[in-house]
C-alpha positions as CSV (number, residue, x, y, z in Angstrom):
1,X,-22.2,32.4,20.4
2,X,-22.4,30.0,17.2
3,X,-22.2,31.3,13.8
4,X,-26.0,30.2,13.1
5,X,-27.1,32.6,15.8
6,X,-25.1,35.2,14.9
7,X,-26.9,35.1,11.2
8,X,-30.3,34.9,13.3
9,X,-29.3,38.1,15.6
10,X,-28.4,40.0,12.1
11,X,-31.7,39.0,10.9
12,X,-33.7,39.9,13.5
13,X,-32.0,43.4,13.8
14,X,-32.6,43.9,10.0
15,X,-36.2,43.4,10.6
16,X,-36.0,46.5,12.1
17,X,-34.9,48.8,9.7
18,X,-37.5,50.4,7.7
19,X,-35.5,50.2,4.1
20,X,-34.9,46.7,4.3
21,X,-38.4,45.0,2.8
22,X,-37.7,41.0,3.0
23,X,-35.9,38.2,2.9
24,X,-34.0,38.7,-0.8
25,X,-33.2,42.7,0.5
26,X,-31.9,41.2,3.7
27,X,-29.7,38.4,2.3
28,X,-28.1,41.2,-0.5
29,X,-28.0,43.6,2.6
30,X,-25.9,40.7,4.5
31,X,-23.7,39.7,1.2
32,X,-22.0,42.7,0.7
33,X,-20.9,43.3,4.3
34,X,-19.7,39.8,4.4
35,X,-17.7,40.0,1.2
36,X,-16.0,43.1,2.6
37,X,-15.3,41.0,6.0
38,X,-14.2,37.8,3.9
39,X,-12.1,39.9,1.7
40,X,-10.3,42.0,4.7
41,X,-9.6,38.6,6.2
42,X,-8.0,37.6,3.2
43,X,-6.1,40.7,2.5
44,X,-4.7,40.1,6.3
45,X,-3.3,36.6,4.9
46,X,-2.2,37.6,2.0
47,X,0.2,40.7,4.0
48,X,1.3,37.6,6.1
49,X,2.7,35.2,3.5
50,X,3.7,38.1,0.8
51,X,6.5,40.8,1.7
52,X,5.5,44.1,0.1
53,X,1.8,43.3,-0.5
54,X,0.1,46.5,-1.9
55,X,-3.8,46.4,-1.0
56,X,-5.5,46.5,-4.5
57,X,-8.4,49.0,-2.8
58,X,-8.1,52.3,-0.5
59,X,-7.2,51.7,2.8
60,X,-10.0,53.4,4.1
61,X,-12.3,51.4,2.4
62,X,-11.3,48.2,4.3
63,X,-13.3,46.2,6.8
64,X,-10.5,47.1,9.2
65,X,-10.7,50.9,9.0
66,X,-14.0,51.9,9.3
67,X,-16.1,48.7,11.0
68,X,-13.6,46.7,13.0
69,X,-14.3,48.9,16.0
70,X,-17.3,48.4,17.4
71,X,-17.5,51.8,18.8
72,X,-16.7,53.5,16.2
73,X,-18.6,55.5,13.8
74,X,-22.3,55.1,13.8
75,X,-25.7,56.4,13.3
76,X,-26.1,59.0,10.4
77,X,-22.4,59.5,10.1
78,X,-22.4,55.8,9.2
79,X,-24.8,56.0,6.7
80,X,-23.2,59.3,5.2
81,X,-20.0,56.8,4.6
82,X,-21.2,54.1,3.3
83,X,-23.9,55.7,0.9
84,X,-21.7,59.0,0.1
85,X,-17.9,57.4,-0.1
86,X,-18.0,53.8,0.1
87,X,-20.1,52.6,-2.2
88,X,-19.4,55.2,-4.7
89,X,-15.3,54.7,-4.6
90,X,-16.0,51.2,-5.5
91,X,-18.5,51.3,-7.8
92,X,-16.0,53.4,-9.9
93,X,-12.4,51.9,-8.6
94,X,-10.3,52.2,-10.8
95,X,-9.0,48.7,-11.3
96,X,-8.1,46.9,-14.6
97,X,-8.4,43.4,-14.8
98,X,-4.5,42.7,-15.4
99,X,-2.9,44.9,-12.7
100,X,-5.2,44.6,-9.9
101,X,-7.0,41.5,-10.3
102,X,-8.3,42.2,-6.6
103,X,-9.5,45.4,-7.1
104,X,-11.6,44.5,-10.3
105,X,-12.9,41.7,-8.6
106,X,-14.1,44.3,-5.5
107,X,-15.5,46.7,-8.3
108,X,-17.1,43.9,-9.9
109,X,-19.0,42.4,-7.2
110,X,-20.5,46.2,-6.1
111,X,-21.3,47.2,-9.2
112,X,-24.9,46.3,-8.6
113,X,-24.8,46.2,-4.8
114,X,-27.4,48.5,-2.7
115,X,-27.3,49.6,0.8
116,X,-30.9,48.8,1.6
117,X,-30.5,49.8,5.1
118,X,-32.4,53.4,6.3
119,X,-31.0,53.6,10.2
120,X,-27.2,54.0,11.0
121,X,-27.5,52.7,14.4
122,X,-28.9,49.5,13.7
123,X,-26.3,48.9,10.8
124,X,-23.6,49.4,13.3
125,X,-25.3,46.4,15.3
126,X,-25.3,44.1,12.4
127,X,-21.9,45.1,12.0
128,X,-20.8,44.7,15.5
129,X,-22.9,41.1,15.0
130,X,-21.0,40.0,11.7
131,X,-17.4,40.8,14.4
132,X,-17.9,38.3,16.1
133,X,-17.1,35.6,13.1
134,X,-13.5,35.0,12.9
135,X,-12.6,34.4,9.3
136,X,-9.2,33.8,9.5
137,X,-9.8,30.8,11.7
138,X,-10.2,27.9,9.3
139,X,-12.3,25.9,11.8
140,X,-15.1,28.9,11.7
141,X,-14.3,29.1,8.0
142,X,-15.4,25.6,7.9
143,X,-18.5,25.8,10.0
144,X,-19.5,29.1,8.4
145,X,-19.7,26.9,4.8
146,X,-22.6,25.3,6.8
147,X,-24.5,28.7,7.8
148,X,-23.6,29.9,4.4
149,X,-25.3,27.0,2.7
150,X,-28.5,27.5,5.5
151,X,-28.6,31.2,4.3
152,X,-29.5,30.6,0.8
153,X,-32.0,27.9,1.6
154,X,-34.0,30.6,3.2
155,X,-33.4,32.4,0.1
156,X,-34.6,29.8,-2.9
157,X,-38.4,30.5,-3.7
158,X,-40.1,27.5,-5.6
159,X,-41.1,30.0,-8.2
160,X,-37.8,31.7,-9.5
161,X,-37.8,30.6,-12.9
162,X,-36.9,27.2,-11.8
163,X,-33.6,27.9,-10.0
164,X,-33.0,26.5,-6.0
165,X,-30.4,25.3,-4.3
166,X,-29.2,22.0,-5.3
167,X,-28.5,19.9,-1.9
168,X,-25.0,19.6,-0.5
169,X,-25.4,15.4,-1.0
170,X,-26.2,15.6,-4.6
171,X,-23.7,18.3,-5.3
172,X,-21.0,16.2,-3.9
173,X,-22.1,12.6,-5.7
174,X,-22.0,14.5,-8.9
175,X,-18.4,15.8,-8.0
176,X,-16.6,12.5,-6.6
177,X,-18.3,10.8,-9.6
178,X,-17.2,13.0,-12.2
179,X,-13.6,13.1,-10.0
180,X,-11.6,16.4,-11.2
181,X,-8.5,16.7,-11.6
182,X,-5.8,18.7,-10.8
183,X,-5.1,21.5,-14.0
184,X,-8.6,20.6,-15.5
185,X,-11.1,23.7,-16.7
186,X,-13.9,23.0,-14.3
187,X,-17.2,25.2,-15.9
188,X,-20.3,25.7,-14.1
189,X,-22.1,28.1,-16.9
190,X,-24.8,28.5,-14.2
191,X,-23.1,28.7,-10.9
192,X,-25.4,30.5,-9.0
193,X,-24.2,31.0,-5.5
194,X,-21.1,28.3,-6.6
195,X,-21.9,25.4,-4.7
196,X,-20.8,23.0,-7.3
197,X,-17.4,25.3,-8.0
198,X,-16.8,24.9,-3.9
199,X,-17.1,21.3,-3.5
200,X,-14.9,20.8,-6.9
201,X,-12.5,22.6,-5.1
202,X,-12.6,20.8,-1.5
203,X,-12.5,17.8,-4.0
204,X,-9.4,19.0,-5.7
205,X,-7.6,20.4,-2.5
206,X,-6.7,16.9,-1.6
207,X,-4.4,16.6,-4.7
208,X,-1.8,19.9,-3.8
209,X,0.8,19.3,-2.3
210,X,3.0,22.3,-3.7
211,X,3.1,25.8,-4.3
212,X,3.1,25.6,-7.6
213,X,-0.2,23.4,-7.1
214,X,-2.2,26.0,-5.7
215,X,-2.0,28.2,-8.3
216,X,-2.7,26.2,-11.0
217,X,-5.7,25.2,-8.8
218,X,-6.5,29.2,-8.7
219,X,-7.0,29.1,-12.5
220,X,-9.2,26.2,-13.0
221,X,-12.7,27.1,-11.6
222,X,-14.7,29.0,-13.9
223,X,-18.4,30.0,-13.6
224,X,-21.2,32.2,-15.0
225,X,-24.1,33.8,-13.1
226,X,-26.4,36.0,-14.5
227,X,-28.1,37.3,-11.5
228,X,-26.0,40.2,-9.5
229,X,-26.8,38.8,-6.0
230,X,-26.2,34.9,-6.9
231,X,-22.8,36.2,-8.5
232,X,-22.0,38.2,-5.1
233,X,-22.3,35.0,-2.9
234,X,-20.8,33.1,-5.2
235,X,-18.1,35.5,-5.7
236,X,-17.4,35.1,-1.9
237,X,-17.6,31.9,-1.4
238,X,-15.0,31.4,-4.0
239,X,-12.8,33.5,-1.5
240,X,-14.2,31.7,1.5
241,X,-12.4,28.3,-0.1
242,X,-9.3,30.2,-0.9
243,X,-9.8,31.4,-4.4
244,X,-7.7,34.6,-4.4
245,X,-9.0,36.5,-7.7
246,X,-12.2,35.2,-8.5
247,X,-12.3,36.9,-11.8
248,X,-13.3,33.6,-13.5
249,X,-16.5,34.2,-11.5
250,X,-18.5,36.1,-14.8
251,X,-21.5,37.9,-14.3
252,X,-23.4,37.3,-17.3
253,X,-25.7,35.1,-18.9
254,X,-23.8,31.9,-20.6
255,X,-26.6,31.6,-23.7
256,X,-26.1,35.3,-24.9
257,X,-23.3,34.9,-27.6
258,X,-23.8,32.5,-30.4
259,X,-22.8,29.0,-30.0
260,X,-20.5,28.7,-32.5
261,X,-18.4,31.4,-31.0
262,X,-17.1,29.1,-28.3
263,X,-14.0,27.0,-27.6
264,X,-14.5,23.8,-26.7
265,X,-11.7,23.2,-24.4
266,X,-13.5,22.6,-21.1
267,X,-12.8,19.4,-19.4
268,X,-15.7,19.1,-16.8
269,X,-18.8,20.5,-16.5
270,X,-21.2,19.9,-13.4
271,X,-24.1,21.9,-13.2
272,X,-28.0,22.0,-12.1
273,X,-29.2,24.6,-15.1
274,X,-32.5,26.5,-14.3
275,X,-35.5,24.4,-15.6
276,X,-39.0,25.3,-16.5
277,X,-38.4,28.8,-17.5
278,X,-38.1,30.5,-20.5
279,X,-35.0,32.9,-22.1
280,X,-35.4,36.3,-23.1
281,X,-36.7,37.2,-26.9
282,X,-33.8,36.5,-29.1
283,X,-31.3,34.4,-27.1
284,X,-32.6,31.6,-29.1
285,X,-31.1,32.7,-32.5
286,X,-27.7,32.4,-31.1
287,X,-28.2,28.3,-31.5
288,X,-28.8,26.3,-34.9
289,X,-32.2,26.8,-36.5
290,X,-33.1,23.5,-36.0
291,X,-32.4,23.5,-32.4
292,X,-33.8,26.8,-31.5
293,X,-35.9,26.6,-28.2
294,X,-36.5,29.2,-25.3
295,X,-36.3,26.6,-22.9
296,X,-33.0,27.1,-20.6
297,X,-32.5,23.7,-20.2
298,X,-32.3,23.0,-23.4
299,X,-30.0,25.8,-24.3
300,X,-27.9,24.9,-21.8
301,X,-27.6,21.0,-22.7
302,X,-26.8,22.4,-26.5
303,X,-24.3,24.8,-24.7
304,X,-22.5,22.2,-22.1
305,X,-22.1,19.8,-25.4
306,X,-20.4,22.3,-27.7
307,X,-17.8,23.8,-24.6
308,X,-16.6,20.0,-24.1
309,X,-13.6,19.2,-25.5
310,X,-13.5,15.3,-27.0
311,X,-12.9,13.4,-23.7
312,X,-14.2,16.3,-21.5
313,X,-16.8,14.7,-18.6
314,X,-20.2,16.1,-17.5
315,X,-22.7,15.8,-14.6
316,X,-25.8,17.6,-14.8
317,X,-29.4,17.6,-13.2
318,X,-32.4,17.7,-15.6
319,X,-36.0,17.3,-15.0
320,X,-38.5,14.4,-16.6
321,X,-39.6,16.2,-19.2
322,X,-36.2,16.7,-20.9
323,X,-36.1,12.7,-21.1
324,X,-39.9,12.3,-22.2
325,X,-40.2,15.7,-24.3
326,X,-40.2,15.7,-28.0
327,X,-40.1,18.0,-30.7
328,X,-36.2,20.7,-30.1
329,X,-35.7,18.2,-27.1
330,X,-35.6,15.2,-29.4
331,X,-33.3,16.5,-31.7
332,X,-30.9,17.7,-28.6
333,X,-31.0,13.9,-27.3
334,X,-30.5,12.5,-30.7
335,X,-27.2,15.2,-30.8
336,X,-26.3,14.2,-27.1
337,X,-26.1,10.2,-27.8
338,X,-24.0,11.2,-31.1
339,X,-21.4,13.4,-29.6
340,X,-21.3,11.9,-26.7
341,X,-21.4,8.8,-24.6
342,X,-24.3,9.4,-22.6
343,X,-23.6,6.3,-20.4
344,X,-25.6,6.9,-17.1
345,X,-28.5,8.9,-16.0
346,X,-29.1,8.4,-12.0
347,X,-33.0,8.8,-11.4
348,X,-33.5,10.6,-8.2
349,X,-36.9,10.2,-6.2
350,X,-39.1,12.9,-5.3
351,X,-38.4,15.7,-2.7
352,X,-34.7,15.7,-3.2
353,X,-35.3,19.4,-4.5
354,X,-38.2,19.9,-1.6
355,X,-39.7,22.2,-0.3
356,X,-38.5,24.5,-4.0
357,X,-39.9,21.7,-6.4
358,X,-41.5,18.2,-6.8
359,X,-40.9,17.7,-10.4
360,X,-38.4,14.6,-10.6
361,X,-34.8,15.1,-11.5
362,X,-32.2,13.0,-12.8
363,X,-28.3,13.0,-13.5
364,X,-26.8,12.6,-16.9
365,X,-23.3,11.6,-16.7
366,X,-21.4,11.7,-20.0
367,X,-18.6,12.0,-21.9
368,X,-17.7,13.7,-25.3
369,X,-16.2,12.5,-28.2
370,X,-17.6,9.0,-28.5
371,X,-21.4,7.6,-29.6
372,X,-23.6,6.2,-27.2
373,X,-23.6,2.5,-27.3
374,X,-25.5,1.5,-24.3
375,X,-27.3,3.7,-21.1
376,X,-27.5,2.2,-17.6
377,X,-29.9,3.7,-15.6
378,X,-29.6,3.7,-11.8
379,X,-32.9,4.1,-9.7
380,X,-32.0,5.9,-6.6
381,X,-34.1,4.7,-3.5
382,X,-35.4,6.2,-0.3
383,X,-33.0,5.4,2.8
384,X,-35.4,2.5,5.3
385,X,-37.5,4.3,7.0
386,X,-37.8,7.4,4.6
387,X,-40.9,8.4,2.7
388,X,-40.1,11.7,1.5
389,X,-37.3,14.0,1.9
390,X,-38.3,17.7,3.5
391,X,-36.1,20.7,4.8
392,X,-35.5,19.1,7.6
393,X,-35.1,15.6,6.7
394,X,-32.7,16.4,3.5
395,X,-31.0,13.6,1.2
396,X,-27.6,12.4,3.0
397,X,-24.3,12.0,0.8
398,X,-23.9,8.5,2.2
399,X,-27.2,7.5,0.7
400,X,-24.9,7.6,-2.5
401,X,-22.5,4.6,-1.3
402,X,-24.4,2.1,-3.2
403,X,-24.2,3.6,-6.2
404,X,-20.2,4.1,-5.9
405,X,-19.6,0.6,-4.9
406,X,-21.4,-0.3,-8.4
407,X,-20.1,2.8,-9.9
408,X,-17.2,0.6,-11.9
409,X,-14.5,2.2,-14.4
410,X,-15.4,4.4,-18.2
411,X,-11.7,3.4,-18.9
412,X,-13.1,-0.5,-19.1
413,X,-16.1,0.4,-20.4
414,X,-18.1,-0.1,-17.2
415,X,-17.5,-4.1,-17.7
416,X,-18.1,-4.4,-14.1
417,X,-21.3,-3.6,-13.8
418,X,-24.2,-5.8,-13.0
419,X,-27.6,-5.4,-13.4
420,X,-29.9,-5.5,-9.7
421,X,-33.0,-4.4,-8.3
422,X,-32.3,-0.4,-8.7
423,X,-29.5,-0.7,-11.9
424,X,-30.6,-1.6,-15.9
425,X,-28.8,-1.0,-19.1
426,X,-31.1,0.1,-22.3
427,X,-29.4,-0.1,-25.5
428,X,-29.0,2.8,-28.0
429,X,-31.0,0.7,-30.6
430,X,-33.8,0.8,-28.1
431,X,-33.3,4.6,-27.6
432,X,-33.6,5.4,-31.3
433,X,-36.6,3.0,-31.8
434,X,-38.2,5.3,-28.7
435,X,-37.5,8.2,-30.5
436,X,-35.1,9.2,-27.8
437,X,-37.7,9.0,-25.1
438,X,-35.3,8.2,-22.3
439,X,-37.9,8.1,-19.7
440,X,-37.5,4.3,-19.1
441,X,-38.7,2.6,-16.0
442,X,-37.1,0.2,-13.7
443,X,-37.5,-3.2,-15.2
444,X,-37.3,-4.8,-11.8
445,X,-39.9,-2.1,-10.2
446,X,-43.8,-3.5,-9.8
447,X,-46.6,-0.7,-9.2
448,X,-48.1,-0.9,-6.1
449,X,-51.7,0.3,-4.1
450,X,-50.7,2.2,-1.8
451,X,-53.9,3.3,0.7
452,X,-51.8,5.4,3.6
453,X,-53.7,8.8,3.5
454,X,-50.8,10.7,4.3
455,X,-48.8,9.6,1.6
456,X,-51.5,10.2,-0.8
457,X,-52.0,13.7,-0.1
458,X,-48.0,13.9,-0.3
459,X,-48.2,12.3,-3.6
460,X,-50.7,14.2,-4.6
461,X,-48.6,17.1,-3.5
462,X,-45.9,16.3,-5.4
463,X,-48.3,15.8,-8.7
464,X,-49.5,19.2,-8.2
465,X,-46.0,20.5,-8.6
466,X,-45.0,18.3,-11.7
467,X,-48.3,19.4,-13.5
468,X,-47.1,23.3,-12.7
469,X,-43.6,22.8,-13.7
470,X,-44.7,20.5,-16.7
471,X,-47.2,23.6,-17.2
472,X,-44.1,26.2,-17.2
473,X,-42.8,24.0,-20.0
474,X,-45.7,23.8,-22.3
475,X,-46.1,27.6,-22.0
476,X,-42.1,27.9,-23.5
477,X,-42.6,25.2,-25.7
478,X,-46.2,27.1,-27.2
479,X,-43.9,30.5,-26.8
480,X,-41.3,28.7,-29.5
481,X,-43.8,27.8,-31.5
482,X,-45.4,30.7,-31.9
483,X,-42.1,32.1,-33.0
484,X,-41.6,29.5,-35.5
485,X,-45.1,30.2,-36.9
486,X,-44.7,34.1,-37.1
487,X,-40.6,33.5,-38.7
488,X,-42.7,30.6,-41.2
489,X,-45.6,33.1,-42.0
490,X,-43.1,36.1,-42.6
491,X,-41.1,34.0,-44.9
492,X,-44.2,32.3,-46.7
493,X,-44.9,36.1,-47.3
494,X,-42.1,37.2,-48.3
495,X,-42.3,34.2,-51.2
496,X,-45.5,35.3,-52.6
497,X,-44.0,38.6,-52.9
């Protein structure tokens, strides 16, 4: 049976249990019994290649010893373990940080895990289901990455405060452009389920060759996720592509410690922040007055420049209305194009993000430590033959080739670029005189009447969805200034006094 309908079968036999109420309960259900899976597999390798290898959790508490065998305990008694002893012991392992690495990282990802399941003998089923995966073979390790990816599709909404899943094809442009390197800090400070932290490292596994490679390779992925059941998957697909202590996984939120407090000594960033929503009360006092928004994606472009270190490298997807907005965003853009050279956006069409959002997207590519001199945009275009992307029709990494073959070198300055139908260069005089509007059109680009019915309901689709998301923005961007005007009336008063 294939991995993909083994995930279906689990599904289906979840649909059956009275505690478990939808898709989100039935994907956190799932997670937790495959992190225990993916981490027994592990621990099995790990006892291979290491003589003397101490298991950092209870014996007991392994996949192994209680849900290996598919006849073995079930029904109520099942439950009683799982709800009574297992979750418990690791909820409260005992496990420091320094001396059992594995352990904390076990404690870590339960400590906001939940047995949603109500019937025993139907949670043996999905257990006897999730058997039949082989994680120690590296060609099912490979094809579960797929199913893996598939599975939290079906979980992205369209109306999660602007988070999805960012497609594999963009994920990996944004990596082989950006092109880490061995012993870099690679930062996603919104990793989500880690899909941009996994292809870095299938990207950087090409470059060890030693021993001595692979751990330095286990110390340079770092990421935050606020969200327990994001952090869980992402948590386990770090051990799925052979990250052995994922500690570096945080679960937190990136924005909630003043900006100053950071280092900046990360060397690459790539990252799709959420966009659209809005930050808790009081996040926004941990940035510079003057820059104070509760936009996320505007905290996080503050955020991602500060953490860079001078010559550190970034890649990260932004809507529109960060290029067009004014006001916080054109003081952010101002600081971007001073800190750093901001020297290509890549303008993506619609539907790359369907069926979670039509608001257009775009890449920034920069670098810190050097002014912007000059920005070339890059249009990208629909493959022949393709009007819109959907679910089932998703944007393909090769679709990127034309784009690398003009890529050229930062080292040279880009001198071997040339301008052509999808590719123009604006200059940073230009920019300023816009008011760092950087919402500039293809040059080369003629509008055109277009009478096809079904692509104007698409289009008008796709409209409807810009004007909510652009909606979500103006309700943050009234939110801030409502702050503004209750912190300017409180200190008017407080001047009269």
């Amino acid at each position: 049976m294939s991995i993909s309908s083994v995930i279906k079968s689990i599904q289906d036999i979840m649909r059956k249990d009275a505690g478990v109420d939808g898709d989100a309960q039935r994907l956190g259900q799932m997670s937790w019994l495959l992190f225990l899976k993916i981490f027994d597999a592990q621990e099995e390798e790990l006892e291979f290649e290491q003589d003397n290898y101490r298991t950092p959790i209870p014996e007991k508490y392994l996949w192994r010893s209680w849900a290996a065998d598919s006849q073995g305990i079930t029904g109520d008694d099942l439950l009683d373990f799982i709800n009574d002893d297992l979750f418990p012991s690791l909820k409260n392992l005992t496990a420091p940080i320094n001396t059992n690495p594995r352990g904390h990282v076990v404690k870590s990802a339960f400590s906001d895990a939940f047995n949603y399941m109500k019937n025993g003998t139907l949670l043996r089923q999905v257990i006897n289901k999730l058997n039949e995966i082989d994680f120690t073979d590296s060609n099912e390790r490979h094809l579960f990455g797929d199913i893996y990816e598939q599975i939290l599709r079906d979980l992205q909404s369209a109306g999660n405060a602007g988070e999805f899943y960012t497609p594999r094809a963009v994920t990996r442009f944004m990596v082989n452009r950006i092109n880490p390197k061995l012993g870099e800090n690679i930062m996603d400070p919104a990793c989500g389920t880690g899909g941009f932290l996994a292809c870095s490292m299938d990207h950087l596994k090409e470059q060890v060759k030693t021993t001595d490679d692979h751990k330095v390779l286990q110390q340079q992925i770092h990421g935050v996720e606020k969200k327990q059941l994001p952090h869980l998957l992402c948590t386990t697909n770090m051990l799925l592509h052979g990250i052995e202590v994922p500690v570096q996984i945080k679960h937190g939120n990136t924005l909630n410690q003043p900006l100053s407090s950071w280092d900046n000594n990360v060397d690459v960033i790539v990252t799709n922040p959420p966009f659209g929503g809005t930050e808790e009360d009081g996040i926004e006092k941990n940035f510079p007055a003057e820059m104070r928004t509760r936009e996320t994606a505007d905290l996080f472009l503050q955020l991602i420049i500060e953490v860079l270190r001078d010559g550190g490298r970034a890649a990260v997807v932004l809507p529109d209305g960060t290029l067009f907005g004014e006001g916080v965003k054109t003081k952010i853009k101002k600081l971007l194009t001073e800190e750093c050279n901001l020297h290509t956006i890549v303008r993506l069409p619609n539907g790359v993000f369907n069926p979670y959002t039509g608001i257009k997207t775009n890449i920034l590519f920069f670098t810190k430590g050097k002014p912007t001199k000059d920005i070339w945009y890059y249009e990208h275009p629909y493959p022949a033959g393709v009007k819109n992307y959907s679910k089932t029709k998703p944007m393909k990494f090769e679709e990127f080739k034309a784009e690398q073959a003009w890529w050229g070198d930062e080292a040279d300055g880009f001198t071997k670029r040339v301008k052509n139908k999808q590719a123009w260069k604006v200059s940073i005089d230009e920019v300023i005189a816009r008011n760092f509007n950087l919402d500039i059109k293809n040059p080369h680009v003629e509008e055109t009447v277009n009478h096809d019915p079904d692509e104007l309901l698409a289009k008008y689709a796709e409209q409807q969805q810009q004007i909510n998301g652009l909606l979500n923005e103006l309700k943050g961007i009234l939110g801030d200034a409502l702050i503004g005007n209750k912190e300017f009336g409180s200190k008017e008063l407080g001047d009269k006094q």
